[in-house]
N, C-alpha and C positions, 0 to 999 in steps of 0.2 A: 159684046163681051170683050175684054182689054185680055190683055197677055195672061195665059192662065198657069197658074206654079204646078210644080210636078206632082205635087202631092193631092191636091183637086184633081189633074186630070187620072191619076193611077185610081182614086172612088171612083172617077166614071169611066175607067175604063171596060167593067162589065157589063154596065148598060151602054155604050158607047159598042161594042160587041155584038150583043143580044139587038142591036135596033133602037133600043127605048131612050134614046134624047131626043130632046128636040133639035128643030134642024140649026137651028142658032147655036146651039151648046156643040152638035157635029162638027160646024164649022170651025170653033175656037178650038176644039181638039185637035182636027186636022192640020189645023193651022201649028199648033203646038208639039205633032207630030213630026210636022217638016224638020222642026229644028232640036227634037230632043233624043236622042240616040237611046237614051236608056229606058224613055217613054215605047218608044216605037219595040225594043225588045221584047217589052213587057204585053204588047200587043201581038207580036207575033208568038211570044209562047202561050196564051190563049189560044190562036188560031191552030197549035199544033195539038194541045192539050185533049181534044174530044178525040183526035186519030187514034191518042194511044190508048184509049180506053171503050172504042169501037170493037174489040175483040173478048172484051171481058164481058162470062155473062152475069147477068142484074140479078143483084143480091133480092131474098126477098123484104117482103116487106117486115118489120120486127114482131111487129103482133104475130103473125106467121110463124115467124120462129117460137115465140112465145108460147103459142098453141101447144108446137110438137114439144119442147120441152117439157110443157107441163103436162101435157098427154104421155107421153115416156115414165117422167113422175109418176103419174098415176096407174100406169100400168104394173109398174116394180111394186106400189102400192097395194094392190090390191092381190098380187103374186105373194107378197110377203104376208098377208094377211090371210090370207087363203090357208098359207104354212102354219100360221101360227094356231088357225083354228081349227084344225086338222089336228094338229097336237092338244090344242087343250080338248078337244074334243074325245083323243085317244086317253088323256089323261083322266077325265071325266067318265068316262065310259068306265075303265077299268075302277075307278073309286066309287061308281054308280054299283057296279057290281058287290064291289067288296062290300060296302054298306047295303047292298040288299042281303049278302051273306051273312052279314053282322046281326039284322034283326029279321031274320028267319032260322035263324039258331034260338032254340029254346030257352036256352040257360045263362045269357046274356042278362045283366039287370037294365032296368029303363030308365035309372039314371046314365050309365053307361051309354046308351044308346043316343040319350037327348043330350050327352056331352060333346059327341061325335056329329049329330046333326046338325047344330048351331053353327059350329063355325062351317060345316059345312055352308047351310044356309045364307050364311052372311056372306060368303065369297060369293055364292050366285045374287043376291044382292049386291053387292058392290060390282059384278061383270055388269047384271041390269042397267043399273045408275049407267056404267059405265059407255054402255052401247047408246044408252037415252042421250047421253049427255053430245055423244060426238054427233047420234041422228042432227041433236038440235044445232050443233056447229055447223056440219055440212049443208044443212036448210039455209043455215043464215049469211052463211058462205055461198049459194047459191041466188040469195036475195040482193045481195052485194052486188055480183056481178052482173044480175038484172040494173043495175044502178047505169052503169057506164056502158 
């Protein structure tokens, strides 16, 4: 190899570093070490670089982190879900009541009554749908991640 410019040998100076040239490309480096001041710098703050970061400890891996965030996620998730159905629950209970008060009184008419049950009815319809539908997300969402 002939005289090599400083911009060639600054690419190889990580594998020049690491070991990985060959011994021919070694030599044209060294060679071009002798005489390059700002070459030769650049290879000693390499050789200083691993020192300063021998005391730090190792991040983990990101998937890792991924995990616990999303595990965190899901824990607030399912806390906040808990509350919510705790409430409709108290909500439901008390208006389960009142409507069984409503048609166990006598003197109630039945269209009155079948006014009052419909929409009832359809709200628990649309919570069903609604529980079905996220079953099937979370399934699908579970199938995904079977993927990768």
């Amino acid at each position: 190899m002939n005289q090599l410019h400083c911009d060639i040998v600054q690419d190889l100076l990580v594998a020049y570093f690491d070991g990985e040239v060959s011994p021919g490309t070694r030599l044209a480096i060294e060679k071009h070490l002798t005489g390059c001041a700002t070459c030769r710098q650049l290879l000693k703050d390499m050789e200083v670089s691993p020192m300063v970061f021998q005391g730090l400890a190792p991040t983990p891996p990101p998937g890792d982190r991924e995990r616990r965030v999303l595990a965190a996620a899901r824990r607030r998730l399912y806390v906040m879900a808990l509350g919510i159905f705790l409430i409709a629950a108290g909500v439901l209970g008390f208006t389960g009541w009142g409507l069984y008060q409503l048609f166990i009184t006598p003197d109630v008419p039945w269209l009155v009554r079948l006014g009052i049950a419909a929409p009832v009815g359809g709200v628990l319809l649309i919570v069903m749908a609604l529980i079905a539908e996220r079953r099937q997300d979370r399934k699908e969402e579970e199938d995904d991640l079977g993927k990768y």
